[in-house]
C-alpha positions as CSV (number, residue, x, y, z in Angstrom):
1,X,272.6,-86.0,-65.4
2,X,270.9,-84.2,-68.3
3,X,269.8,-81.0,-67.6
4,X,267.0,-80.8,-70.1
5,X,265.4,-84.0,-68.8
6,X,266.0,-83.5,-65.2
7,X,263.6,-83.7,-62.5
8,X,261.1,-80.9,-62.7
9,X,261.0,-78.6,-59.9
10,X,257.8,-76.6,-59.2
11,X,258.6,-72.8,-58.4
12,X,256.5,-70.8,-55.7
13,X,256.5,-67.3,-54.9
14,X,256.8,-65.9,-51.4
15,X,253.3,-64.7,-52.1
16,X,252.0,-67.9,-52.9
17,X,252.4,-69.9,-50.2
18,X,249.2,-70.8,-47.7
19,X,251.1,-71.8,-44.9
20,X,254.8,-71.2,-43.2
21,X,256.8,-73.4,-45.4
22,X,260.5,-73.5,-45.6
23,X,262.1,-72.9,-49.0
24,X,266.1,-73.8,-49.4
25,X,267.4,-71.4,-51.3
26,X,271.1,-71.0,-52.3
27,X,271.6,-67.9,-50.9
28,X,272.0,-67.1,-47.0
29,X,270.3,-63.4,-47.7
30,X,267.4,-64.9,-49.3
31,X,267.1,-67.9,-47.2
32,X,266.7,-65.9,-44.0
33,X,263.6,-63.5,-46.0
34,X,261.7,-66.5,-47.5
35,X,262.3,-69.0,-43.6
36,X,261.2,-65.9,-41.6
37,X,257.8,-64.2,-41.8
38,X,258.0,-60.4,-41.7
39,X,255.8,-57.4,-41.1
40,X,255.5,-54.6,-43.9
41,X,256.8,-52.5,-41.1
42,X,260.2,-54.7,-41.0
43,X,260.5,-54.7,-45.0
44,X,260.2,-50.7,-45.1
45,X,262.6,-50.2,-42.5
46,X,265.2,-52.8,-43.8
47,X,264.6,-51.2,-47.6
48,X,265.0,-47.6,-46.3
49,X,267.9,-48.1,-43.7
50,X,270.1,-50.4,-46.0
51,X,271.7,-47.6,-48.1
52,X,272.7,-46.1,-45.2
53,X,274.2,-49.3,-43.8
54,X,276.2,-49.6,-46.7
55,X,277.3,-46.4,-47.0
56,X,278.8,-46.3,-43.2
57,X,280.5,-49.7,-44.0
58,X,281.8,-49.9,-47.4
59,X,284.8,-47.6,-48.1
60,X,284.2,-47.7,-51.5
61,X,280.9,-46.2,-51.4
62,X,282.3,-43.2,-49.0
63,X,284.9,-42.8,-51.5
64,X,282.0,-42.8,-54.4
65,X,279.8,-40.3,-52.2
66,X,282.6,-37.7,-50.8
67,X,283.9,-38.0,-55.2
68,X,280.3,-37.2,-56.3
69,X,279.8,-34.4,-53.2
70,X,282.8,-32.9,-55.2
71,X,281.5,-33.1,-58.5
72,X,278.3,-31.6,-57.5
73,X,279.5,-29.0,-55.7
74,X,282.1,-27.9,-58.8
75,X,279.3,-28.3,-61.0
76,X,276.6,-26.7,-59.4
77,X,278.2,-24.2,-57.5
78,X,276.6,-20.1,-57.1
């Protein structure tokens, strides 16, 4: 198939949508935000708690946080 001539696929925004349509998207993460309809309330909290989720669960960001604790306090000690 040729990409430049291949079907045309109209694009909507989250936003734009009137009624609780499904979109397939190709990513489970994103799939699950645009299929499920969510307070402001639920956005915040996911937004605001997911650094902290990360940083609990990802050695390499405790690694990255304890090195940068370091650096800050040899840089900026009294």
């Amino acid at each position: 198939m040729d990409l430049e001539n291949g079907p045309i696929k109209t694009v909507q925004s989250v936003f734009e949508r009137t009624n609780k349509q499904s979109y397939v998207t190709h990513s489970s993460h994103f799939s699950w935000v645009i299929e499920h309809t969510c307070s402001w309330q639920t956005l915040f909290w996911n937004a605001l708690s997911r650094p902290f989720v990360l940083f609990m669960y990802e050695p390499i960001m405790q690694l990255l946080g304890i090195y940068m604790a370091l650096l800050y306090g040899i840089f900026y000690r009294a």
